[in-house]
N, CA, C and O atoms as a Tripos MOL2 file, in Angstrom:
@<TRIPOS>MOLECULE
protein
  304   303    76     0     0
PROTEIN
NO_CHARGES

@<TRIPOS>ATOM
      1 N          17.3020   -2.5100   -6.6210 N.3       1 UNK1
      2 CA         17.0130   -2.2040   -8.0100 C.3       1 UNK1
      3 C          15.5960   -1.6490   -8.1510 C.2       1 UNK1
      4 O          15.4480   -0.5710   -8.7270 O.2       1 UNK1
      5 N          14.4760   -2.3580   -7.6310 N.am      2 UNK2
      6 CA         13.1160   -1.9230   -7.7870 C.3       2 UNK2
      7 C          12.9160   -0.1930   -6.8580 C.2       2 UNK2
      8 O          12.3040    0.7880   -7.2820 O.2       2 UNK2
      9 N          13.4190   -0.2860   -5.9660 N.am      3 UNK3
     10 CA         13.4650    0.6980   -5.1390 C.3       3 UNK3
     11 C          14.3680    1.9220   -5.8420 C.2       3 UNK3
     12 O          14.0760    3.0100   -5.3460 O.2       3 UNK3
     13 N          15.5240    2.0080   -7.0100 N.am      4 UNK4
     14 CA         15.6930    2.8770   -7.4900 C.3       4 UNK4
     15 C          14.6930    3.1460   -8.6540 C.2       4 UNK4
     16 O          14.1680    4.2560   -8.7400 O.2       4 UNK4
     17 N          14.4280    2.2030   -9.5130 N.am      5 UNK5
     18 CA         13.0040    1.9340  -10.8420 C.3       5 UNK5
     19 C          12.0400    3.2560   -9.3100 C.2       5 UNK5
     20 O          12.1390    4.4490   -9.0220 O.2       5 UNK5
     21 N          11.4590    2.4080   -8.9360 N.am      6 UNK6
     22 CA         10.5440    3.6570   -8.0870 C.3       6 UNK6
     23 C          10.6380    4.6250   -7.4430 C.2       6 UNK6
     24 O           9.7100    5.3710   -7.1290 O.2       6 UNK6
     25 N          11.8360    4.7430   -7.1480 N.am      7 UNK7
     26 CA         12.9120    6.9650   -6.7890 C.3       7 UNK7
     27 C          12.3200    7.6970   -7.9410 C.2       7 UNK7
     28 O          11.6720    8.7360   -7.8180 O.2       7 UNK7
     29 N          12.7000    6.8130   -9.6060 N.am      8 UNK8
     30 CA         13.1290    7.1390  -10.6120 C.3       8 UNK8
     31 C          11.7220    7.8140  -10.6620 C.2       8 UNK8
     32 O          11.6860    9.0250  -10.4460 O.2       8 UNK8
     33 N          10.8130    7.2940  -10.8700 N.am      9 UNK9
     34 CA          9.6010    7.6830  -11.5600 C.3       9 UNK9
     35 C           8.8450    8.0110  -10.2420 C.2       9 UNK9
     36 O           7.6720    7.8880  -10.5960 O.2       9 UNK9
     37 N           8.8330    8.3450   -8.9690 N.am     10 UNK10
     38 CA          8.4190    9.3000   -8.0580 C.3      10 UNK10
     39 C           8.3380   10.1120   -7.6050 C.2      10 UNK10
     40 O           7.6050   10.3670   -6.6490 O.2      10 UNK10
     41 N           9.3970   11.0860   -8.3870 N.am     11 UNK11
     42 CA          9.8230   12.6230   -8.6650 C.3      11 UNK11
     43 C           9.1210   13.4970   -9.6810 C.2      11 UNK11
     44 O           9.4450   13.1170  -10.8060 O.2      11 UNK11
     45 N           8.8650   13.8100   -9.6930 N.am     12 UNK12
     46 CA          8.2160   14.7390  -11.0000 C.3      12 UNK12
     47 C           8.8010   16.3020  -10.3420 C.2      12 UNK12
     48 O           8.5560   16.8330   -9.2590 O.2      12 UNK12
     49 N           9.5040   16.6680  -11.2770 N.am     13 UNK13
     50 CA          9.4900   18.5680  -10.9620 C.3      13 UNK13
     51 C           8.5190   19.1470  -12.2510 C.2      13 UNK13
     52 O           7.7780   18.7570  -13.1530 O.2      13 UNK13
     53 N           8.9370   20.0360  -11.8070 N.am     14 UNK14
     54 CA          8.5030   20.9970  -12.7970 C.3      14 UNK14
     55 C           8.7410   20.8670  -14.4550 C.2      14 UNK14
     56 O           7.7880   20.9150  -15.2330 O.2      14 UNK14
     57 N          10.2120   20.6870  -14.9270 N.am     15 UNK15
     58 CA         10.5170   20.0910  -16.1700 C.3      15 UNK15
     59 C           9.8920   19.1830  -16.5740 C.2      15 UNK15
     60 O           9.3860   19.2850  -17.6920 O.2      15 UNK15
     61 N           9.7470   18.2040  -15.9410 N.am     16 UNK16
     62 CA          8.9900   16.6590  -16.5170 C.3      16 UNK16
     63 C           7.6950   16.9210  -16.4150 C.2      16 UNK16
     64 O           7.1520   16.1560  -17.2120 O.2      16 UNK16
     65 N           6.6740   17.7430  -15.7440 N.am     17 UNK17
     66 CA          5.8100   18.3920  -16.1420 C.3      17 UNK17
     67 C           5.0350   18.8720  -17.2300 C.2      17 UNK17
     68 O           4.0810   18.4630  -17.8920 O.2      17 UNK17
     69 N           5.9550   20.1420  -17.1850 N.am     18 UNK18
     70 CA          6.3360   20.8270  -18.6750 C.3      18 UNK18
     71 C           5.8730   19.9690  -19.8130 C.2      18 UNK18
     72 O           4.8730   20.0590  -20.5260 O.2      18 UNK18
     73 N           7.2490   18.7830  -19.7890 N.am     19 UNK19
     74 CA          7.6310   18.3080  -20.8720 C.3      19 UNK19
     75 C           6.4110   17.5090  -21.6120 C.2      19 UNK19
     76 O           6.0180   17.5160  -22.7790 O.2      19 UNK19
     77 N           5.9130   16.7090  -20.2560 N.am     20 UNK20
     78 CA          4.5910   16.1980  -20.4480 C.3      20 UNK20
     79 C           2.8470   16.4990  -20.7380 C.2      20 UNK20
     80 O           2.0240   15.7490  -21.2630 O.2      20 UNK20
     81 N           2.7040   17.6320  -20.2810 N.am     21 UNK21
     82 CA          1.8130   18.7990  -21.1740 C.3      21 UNK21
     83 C           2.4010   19.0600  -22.4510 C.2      21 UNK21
     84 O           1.5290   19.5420  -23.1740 O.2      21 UNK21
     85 N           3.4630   18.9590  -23.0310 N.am     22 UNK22
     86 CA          3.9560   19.9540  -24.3020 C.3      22 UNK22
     87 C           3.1500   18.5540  -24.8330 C.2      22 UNK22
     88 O           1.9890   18.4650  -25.2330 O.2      22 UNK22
     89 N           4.1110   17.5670  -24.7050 N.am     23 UNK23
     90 CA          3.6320   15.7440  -25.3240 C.3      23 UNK23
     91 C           2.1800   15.6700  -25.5020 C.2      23 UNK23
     92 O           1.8130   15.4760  -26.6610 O.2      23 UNK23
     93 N           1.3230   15.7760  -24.6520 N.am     24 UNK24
     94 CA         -0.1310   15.5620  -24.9310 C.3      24 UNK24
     95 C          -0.9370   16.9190  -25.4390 C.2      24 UNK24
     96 O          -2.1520   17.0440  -25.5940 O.2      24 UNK24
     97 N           0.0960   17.8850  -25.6490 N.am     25 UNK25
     98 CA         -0.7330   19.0470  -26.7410 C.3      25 UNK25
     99 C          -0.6080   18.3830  -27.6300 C.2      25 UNK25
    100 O          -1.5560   18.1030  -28.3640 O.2      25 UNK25
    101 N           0.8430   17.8590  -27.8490 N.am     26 UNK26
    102 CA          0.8720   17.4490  -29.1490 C.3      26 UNK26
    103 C           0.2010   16.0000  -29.9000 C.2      26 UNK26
    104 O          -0.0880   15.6340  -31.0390 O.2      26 UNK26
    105 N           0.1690   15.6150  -28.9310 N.am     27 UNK27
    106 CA         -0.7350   14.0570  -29.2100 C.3      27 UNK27
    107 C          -1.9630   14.5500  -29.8000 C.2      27 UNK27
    108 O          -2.2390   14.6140  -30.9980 O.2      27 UNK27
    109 N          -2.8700   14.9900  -28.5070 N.am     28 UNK28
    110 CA         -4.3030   15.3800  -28.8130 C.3      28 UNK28
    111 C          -4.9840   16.7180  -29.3550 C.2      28 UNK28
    112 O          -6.1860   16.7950  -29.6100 O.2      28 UNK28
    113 N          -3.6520   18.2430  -29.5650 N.am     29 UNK29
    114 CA         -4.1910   19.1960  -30.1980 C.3      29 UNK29
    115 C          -4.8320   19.6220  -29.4100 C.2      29 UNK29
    116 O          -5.5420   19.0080  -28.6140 O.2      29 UNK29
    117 N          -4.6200   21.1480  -29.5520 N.am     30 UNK30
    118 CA         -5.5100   21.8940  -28.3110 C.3      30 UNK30
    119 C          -7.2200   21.8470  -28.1960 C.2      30 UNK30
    120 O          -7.8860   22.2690  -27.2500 O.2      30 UNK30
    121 N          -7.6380   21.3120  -29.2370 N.am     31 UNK31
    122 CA         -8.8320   21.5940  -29.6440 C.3      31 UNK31
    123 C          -9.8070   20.2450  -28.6590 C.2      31 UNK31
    124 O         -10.9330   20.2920  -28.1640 O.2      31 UNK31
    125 N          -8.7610   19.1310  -28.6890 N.am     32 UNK32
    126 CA         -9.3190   18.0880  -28.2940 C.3      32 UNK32
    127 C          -8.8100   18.0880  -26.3900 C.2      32 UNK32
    128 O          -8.9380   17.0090  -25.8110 O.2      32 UNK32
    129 N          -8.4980   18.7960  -25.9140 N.am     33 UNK33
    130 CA         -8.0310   18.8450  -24.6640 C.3      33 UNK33
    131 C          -8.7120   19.4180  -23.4520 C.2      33 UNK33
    132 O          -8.3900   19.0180  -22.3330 O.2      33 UNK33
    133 N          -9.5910   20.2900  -23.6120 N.am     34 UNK34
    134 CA        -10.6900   20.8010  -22.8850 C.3      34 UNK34
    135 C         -11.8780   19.4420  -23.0010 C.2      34 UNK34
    136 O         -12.6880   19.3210  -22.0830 O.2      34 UNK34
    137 N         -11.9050   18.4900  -24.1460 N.am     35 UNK35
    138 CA        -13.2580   17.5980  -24.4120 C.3      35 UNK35
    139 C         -12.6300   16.3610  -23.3260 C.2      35 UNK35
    140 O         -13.3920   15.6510  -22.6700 O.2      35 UNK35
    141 N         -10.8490   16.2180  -23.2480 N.am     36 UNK36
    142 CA        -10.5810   15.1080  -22.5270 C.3      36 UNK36
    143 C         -10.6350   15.1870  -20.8810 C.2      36 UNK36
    144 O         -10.8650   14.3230  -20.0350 O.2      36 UNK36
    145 N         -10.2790   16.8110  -20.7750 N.am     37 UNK37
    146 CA        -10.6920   17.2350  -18.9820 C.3      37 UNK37
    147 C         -11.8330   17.1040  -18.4820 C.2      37 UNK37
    148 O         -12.1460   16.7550  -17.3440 O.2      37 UNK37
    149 N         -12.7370   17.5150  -19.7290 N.am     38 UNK38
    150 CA        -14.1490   17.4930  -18.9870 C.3      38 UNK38
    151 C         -14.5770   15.9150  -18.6380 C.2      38 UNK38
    152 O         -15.1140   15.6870  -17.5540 O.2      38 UNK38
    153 N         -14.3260   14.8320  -19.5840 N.am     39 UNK39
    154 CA        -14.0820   13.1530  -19.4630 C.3      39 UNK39
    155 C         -13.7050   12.9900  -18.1430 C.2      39 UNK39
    156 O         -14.4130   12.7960  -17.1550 O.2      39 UNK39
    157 N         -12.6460   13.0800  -18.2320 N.am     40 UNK40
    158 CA        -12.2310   13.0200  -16.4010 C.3      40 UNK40
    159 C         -12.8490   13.4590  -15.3040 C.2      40 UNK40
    160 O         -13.0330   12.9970  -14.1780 O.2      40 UNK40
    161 N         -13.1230   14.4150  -15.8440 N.am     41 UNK41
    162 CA        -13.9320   15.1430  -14.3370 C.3      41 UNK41
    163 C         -15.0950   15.0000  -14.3700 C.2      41 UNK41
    164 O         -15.7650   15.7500  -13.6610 O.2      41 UNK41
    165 N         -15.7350   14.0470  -15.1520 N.am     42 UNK42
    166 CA        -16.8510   13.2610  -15.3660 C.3      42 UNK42
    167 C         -16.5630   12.1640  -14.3350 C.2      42 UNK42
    168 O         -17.0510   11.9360  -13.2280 O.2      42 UNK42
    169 N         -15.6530   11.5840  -15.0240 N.am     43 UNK43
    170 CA        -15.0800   10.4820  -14.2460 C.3      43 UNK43
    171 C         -14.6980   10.3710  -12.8750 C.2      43 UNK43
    172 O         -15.0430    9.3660  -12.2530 O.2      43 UNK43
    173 N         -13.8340   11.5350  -12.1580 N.am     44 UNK44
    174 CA        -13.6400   11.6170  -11.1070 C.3      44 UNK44
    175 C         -15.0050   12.2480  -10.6960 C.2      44 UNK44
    176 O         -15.5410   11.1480  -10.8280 O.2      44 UNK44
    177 N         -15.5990   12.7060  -10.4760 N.am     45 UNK45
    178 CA        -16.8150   12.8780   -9.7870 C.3      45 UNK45
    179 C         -17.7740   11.8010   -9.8700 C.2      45 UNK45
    180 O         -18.3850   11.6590   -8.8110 O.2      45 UNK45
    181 N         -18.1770   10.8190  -10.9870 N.am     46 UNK46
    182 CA        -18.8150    9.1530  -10.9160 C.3      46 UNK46
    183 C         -17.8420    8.5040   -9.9600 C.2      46 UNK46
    184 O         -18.3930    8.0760   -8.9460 O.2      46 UNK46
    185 N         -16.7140    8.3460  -10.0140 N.am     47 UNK47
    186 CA        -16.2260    7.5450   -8.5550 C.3      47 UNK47
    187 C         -16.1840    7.8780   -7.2870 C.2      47 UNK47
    188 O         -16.2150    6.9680   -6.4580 O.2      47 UNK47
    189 N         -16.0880    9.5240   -6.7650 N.am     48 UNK48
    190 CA        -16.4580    9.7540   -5.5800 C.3      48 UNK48
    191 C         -17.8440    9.5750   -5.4690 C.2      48 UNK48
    192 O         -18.1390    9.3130   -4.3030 O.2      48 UNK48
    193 N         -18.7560    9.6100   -6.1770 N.am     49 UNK49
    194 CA        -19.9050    9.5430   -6.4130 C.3      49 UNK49
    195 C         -20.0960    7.7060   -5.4770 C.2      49 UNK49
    196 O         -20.5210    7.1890   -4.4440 O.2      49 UNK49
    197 N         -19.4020    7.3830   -6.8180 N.am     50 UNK50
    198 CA        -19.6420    5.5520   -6.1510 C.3      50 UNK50
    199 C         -19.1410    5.2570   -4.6600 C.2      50 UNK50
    200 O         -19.7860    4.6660   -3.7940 O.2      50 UNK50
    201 N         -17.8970    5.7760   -4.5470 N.am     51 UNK51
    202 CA        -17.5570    5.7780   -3.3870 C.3      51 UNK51
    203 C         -18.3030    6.4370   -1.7860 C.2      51 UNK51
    204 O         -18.3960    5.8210   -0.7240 O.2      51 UNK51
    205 N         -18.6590    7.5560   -2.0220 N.am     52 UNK52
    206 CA        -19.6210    7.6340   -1.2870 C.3      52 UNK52
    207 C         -21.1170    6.8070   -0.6540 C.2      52 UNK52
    208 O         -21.5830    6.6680    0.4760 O.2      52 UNK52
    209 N         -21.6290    6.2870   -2.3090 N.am     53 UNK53
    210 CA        -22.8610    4.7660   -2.0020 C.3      53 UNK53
    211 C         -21.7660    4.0160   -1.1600 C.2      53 UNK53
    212 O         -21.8210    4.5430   -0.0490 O.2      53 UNK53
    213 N         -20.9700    3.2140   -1.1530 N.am     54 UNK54
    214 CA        -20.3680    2.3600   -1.0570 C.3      54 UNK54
    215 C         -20.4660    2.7270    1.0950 C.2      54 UNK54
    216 O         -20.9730    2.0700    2.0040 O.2      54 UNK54
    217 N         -19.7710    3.9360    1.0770 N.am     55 UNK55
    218 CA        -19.4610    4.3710    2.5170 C.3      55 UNK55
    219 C         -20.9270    4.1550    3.3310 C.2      55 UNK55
    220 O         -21.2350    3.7950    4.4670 O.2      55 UNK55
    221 N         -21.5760    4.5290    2.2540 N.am     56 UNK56
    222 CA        -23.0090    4.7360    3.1830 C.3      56 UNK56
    223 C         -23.3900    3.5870    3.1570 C.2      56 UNK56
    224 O         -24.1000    3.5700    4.1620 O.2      56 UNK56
    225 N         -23.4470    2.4320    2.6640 N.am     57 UNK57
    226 CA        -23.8770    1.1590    2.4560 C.3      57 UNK57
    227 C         -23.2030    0.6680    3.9860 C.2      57 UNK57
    228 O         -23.8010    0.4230    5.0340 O.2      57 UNK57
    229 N         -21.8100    0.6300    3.7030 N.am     58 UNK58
    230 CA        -21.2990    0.0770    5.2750 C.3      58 UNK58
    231 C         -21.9350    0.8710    6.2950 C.2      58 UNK58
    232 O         -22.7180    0.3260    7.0740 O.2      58 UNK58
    233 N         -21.7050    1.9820    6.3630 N.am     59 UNK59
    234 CA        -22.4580    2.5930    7.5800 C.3      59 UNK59
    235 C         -24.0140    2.2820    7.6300 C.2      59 UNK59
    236 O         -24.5540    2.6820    8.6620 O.2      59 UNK59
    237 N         -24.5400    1.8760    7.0450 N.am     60 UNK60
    238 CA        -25.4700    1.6340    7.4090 C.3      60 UNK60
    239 C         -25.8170   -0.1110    7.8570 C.2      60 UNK60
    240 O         -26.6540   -0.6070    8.6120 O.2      60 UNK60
    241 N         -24.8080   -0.6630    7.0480 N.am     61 UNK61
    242 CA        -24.8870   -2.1120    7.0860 C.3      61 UNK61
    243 C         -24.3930   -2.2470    8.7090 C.2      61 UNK61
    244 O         -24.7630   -3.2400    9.3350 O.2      61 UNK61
    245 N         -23.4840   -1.1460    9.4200 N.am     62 UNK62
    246 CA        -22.6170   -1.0690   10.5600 C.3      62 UNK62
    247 C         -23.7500   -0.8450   11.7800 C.2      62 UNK62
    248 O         -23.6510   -1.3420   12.9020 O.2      62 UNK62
    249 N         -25.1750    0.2670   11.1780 N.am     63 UNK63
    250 CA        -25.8700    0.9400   12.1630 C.3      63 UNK63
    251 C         -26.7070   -0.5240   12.2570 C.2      63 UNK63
    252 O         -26.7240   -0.8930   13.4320 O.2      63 UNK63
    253 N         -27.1560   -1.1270   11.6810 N.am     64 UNK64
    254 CA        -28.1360   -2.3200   11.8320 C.3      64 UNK64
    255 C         -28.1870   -3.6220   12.4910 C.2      64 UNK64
    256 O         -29.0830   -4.3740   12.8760 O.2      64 UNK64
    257 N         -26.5080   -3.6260   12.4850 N.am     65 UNK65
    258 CA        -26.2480   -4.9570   13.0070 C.3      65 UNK65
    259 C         -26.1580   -5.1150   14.7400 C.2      65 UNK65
    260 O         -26.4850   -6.0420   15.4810 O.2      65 UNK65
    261 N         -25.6430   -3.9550   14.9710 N.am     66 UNK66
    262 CA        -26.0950   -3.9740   16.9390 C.3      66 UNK66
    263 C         -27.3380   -4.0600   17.6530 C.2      66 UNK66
    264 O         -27.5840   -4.4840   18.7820 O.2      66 UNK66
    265 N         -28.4100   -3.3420   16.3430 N.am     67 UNK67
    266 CA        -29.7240   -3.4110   16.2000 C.3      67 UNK67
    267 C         -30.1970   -4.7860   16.5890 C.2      67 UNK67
    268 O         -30.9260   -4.9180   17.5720 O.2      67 UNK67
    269 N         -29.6960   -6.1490   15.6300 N.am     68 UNK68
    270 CA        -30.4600   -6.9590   15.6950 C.3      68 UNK68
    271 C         -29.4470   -7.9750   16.1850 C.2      68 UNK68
    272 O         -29.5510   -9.1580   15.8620 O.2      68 UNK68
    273 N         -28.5060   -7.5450   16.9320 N.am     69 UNK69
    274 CA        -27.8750   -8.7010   17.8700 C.3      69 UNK69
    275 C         -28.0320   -8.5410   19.1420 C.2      69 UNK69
    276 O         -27.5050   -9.3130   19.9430 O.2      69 UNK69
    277 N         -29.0440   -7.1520   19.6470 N.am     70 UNK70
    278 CA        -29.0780   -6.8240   21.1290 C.3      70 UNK70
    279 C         -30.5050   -7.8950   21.0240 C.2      70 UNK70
    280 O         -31.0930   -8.0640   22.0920 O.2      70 UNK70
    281 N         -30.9950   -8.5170   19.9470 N.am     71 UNK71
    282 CA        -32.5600   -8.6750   20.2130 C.3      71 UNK71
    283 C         -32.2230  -10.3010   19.4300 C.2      71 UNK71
    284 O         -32.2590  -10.4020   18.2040 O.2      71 UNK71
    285 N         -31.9670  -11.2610   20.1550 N.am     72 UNK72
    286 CA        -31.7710  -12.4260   19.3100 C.3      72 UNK72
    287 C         -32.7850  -13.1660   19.0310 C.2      72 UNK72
    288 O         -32.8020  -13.9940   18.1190 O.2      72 UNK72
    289 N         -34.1580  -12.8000   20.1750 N.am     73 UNK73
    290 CA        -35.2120  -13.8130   19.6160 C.3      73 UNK73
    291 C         -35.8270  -13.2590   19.0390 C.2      73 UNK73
    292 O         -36.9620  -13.7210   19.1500 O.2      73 UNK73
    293 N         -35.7850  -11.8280   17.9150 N.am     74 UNK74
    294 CA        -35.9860  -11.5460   16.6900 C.3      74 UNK74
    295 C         -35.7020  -12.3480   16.1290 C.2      74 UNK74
    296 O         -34.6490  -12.9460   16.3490 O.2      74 UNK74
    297 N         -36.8240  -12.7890   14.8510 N.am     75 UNK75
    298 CA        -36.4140  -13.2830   13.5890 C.3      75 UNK75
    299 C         -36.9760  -12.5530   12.8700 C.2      75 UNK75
    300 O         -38.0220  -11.9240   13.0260 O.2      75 UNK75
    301 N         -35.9450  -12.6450   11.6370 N.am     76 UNK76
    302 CA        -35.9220  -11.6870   10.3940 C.3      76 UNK76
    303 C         -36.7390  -12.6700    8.9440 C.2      76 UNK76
    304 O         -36.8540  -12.1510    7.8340 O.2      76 UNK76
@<TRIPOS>BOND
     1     1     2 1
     2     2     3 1
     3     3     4 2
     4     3     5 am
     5     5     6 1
     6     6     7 1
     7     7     8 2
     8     7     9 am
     9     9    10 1
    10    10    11 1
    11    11    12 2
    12    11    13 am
    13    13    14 1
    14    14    15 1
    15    15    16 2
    16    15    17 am
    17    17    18 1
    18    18    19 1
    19    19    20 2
    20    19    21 am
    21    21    22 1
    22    22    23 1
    23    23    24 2
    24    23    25 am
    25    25    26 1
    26    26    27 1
    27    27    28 2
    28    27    29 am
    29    29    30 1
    30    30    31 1
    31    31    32 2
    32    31    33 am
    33    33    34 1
    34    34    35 1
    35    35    36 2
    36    35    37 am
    37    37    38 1
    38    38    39 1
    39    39    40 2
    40    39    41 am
    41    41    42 1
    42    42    43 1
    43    43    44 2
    44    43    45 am
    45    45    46 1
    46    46    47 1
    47    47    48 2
    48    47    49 am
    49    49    50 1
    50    50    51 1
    51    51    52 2
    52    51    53 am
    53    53    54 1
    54    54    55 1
    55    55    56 2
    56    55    57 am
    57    57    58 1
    58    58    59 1
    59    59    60 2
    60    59    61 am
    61    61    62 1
    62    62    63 1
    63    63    64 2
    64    63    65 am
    65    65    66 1
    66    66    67 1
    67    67    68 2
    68    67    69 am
    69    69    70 1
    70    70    71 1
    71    71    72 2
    72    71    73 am
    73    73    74 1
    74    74    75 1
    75    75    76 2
    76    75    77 am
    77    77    78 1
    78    78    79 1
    79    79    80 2
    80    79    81 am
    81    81    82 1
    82    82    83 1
    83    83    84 2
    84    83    85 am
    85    85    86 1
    86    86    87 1
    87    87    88 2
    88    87    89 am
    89    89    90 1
    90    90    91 1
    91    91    92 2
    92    91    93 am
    93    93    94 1
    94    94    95 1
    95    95    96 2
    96    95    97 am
    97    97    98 1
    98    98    99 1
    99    99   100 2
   100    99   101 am
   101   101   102 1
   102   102   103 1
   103   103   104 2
   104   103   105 am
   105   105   106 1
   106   106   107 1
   107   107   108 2
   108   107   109 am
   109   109   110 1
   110   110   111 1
   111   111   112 2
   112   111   113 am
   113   113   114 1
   114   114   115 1
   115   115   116 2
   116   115   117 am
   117   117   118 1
   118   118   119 1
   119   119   120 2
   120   119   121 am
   121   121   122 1
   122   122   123 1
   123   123   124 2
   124   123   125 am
   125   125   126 1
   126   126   127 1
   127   127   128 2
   128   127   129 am
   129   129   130 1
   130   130   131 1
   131   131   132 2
   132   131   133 am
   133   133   134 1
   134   134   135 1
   135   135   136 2
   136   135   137 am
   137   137   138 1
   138   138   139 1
   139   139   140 2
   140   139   141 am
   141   141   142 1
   142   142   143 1
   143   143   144 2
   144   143   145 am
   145   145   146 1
   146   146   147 1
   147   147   148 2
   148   147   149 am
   149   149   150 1
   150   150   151 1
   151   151   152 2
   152   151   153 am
   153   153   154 1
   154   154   155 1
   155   155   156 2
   156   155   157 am
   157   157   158 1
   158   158   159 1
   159   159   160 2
   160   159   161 am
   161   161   162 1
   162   162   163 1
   163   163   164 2
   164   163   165 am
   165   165   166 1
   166   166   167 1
   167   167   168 2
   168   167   169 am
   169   169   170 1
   170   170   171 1
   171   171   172 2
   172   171   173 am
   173   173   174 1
   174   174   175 1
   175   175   176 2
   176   175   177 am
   177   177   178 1
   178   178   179 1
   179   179   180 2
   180   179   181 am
   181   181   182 1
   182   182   183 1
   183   183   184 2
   184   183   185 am
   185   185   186 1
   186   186   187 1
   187   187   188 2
   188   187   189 am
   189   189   190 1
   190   190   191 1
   191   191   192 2
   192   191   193 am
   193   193   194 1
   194   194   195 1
   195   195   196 2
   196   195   197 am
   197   197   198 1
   198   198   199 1
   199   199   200 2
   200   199   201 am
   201   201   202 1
   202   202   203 1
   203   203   204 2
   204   203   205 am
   205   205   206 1
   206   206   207 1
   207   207   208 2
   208   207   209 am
   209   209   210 1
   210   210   211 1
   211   211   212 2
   212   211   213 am
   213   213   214 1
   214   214   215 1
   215   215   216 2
   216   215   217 am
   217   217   218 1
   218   218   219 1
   219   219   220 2
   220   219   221 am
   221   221   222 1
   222   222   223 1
   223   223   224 2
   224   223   225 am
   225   225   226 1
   226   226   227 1
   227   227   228 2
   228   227   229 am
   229   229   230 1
   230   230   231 1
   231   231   232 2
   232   231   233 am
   233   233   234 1
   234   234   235 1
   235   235   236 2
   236   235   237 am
   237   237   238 1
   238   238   239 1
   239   239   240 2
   240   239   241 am
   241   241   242 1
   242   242   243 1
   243   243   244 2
   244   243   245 am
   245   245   246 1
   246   246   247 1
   247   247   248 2
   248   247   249 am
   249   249   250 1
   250   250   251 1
   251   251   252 2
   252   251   253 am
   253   253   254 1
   254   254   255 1
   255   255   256 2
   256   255   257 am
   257   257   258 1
   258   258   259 1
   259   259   260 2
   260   259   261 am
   261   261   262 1
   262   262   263 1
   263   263   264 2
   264   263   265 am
   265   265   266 1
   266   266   267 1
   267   267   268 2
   268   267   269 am
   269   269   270 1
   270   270   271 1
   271   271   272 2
   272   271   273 am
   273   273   274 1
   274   274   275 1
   275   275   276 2
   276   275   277 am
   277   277   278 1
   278   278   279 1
   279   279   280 2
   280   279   281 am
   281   281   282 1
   282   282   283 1
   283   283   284 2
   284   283   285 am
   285   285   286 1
   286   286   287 1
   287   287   288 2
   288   287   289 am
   289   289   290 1
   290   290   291 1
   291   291   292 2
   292   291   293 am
   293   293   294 1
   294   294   295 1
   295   295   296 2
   296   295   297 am
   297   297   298 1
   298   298   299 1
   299   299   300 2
   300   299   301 am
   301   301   302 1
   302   302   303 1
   303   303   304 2
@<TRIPOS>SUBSTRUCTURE
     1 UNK1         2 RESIDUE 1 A UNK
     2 UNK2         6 RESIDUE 1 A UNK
     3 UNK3        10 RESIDUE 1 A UNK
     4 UNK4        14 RESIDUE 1 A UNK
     5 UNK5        18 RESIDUE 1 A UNK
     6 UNK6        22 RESIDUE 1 A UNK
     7 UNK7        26 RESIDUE 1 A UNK
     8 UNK8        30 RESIDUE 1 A UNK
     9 UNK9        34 RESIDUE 1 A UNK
    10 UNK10       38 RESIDUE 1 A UNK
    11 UNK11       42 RESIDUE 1 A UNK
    12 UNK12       46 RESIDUE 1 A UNK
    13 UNK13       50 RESIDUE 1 A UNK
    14 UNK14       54 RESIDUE 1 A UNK
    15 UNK15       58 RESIDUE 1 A UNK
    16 UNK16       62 RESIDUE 1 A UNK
    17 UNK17       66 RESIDUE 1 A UNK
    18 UNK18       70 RESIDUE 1 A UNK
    19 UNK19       74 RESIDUE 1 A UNK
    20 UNK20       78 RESIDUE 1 A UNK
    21 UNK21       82 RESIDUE 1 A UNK
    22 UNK22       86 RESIDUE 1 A UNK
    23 UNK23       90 RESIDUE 1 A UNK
    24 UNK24       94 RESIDUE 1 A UNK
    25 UNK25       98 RESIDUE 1 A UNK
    26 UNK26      102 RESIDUE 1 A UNK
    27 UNK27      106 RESIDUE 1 A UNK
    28 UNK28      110 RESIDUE 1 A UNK
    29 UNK29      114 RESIDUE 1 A UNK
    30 UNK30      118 RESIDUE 1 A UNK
    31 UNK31      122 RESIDUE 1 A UNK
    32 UNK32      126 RESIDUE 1 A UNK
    33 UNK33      130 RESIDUE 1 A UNK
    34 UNK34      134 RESIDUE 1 A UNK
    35 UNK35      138 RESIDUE 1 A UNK
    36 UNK36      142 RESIDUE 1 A UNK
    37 UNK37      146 RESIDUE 1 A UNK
    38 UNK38      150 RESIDUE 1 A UNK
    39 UNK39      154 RESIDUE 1 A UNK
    40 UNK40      158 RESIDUE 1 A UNK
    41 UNK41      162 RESIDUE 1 A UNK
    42 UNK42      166 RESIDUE 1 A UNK
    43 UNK43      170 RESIDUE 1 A UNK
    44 UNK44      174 RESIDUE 1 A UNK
    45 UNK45      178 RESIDUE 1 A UNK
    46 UNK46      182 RESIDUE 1 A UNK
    47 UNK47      186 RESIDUE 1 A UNK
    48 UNK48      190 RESIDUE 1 A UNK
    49 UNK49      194 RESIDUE 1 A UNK
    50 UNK50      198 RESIDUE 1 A UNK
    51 UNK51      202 RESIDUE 1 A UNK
    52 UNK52      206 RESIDUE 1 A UNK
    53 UNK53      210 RESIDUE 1 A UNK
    54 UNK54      214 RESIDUE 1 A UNK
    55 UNK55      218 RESIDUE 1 A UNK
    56 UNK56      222 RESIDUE 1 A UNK
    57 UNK57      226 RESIDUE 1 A UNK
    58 UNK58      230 RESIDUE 1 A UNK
    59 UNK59      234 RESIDUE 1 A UNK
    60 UNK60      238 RESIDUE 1 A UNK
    61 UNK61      242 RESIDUE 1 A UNK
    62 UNK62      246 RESIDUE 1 A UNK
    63 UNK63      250 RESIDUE 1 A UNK
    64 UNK64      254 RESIDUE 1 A UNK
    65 UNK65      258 RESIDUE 1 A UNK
    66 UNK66      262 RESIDUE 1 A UNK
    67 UNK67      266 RESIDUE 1 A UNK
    68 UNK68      270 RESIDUE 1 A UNK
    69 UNK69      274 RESIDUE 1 A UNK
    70 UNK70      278 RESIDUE 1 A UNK
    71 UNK71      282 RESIDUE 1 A UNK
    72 UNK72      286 RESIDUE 1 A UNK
    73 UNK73      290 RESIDUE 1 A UNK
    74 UNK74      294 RESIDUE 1 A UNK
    75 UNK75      298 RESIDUE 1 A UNK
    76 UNK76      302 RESIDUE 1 A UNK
């Protein structure tokens, strides 16, 4: 049952597409639809954004630690 629920709504063609752009012209009006893309792509660029700190944080948290386990009678 769950496995058809998720066939169902994992398809998208072209029609359901369509249909779904026509729906949110009509929700938000053309006027307001260029102000909601640019939102997003605000948005998606602040999370690769974050995501990137994040990568570099491990990699660096990754470069440090061989650092100070080759040297144990370092103290920090």
């Amino acid at each position: 049952m769950l496995n058809s629920i998720l066939l169902l709504f994992g398809t998208f063609g072209a029609g359901e597409i369509i249909i779904i752009a026509l729906v949110i012209l009509l929700l938000f009006g053309g006027r307001k639809i260029p102000e909601l893309m640019k939102g997003l792509g605000k948005g998606v660029k602040s999370f690769k954004q974050g995501m990137n700190e994040v990568e570099d944080e491990i990699k660096k948290s990754v470069d440090e630690k061989p650092n100070n386990a080759s040297n144990p009678d370092k103290k920090e």
